[in-house]
TORLO-837706 format. One line per 10 residues: number of its first residue (from 1); their letters; for each residue x, y, z of C-alpha. Coordinates in steps of 0.1 Angstrom, whole numbers, plus 5000, padded with zeros to 4 digits. Layout:
BEGIN
NUM) A) X/Y/Z; ...
end
This chain:
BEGIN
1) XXXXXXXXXX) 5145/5018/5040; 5126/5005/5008; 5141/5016/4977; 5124/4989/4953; 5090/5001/4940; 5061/4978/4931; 5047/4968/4896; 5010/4979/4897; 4998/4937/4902; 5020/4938/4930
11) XXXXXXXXXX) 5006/4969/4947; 4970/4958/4941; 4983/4928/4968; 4994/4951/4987; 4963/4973/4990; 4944/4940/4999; 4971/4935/5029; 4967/4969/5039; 4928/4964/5036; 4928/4932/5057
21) XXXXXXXXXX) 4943/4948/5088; 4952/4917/5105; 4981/4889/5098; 4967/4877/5061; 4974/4844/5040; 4979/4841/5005; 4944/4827/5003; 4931/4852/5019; 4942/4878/4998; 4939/4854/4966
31) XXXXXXXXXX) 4900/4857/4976; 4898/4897/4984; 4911/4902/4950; 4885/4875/4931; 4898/4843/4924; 4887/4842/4890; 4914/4878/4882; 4943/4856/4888; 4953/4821/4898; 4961/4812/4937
41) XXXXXXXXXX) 5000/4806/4923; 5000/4843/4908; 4986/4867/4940; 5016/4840/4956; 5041/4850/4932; 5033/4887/4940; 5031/4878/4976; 5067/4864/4975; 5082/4892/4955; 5066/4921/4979
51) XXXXXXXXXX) 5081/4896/5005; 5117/4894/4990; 5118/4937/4983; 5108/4941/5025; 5075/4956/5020; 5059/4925/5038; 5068/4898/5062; 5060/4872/5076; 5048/4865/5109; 5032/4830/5114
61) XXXXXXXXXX) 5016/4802/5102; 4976/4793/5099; 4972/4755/5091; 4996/4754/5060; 4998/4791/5051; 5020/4819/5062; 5005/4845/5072; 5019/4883/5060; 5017/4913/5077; 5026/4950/5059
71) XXXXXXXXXX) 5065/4964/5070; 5050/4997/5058; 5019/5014/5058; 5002/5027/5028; 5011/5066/5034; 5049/5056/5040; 5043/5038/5006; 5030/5068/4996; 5053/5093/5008; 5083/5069/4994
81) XXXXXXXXXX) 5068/5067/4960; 5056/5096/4950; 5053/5088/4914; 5019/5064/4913; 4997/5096/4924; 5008/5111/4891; 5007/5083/4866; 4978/5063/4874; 4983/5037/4891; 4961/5021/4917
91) XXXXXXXXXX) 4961/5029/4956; 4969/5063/4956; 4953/5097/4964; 4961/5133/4970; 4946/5128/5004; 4970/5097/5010; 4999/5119/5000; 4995/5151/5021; 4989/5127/5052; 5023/5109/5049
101) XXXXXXXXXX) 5036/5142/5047; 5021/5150/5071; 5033/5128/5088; 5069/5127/5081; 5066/5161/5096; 5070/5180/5060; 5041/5198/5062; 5042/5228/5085; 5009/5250/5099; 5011/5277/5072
111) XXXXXXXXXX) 5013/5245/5044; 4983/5235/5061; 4965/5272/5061; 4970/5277/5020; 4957/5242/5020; 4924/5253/5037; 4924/5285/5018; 4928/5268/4985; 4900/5241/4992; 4875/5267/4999
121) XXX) 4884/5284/4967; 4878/5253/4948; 4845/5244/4962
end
């Protein structure tokens, strides 16, 4: 189980691994975030240190690259750190929240009925 948590640079790599939905290089992700944010050796330097806490890993090699894959998805992220929904940081939404519970099988059929009830209050 994870028990380290990301810095928000760290988790804006992540989101762009998440996003790619296939085995992704450091380039790759070095050019989904804008090259001109950060340089190639920082997005690898967050690379490495999501690699090193077990959130990625890595499973091949294209030319001269690895090539990363997530070891969680982004509601399991969610669901482990629960904090980022309420202090701003990137990637996270109510929506992203209630499905990991749902999920992890914490939600039961009445959670989801004063759910419903309450949306259609607030609309």
């Amino acid at each position: 189980m994870i028990i380290k948590d990301v810095s928000a640079a760290e988790l804006e790599v992540m989101i762009k691994i998440w996003e790619a939905n296939r085995p992704t290089t450091i380039k790759d992700v070095w050019q989904a975030i804008g090259e001109t944010k950060w340089t190639y050796q920082t997005v690898q330097t967050f690379v490495n240190r999501l690699h090193m806490k077990g959130f990625i890993e890595m499973v091949g090699k294209r030319v001269r690259s690895f090539e990363y894959v997530p070891c969680v998805t982004r509601a399991e992220y969610i669901a482990l750190t629960k904090g980022h929904l309420f202090n701003g940081e990137p990637g996270a939404s109510v929506s992203d929240l209630v499905r990991a519970f749902y999920a992890n099988g914490n939600v039961t059929d009445r959670d989801i009925d004063d759910i419903a009830a309450w949306l259609g209050e607030v609309r």
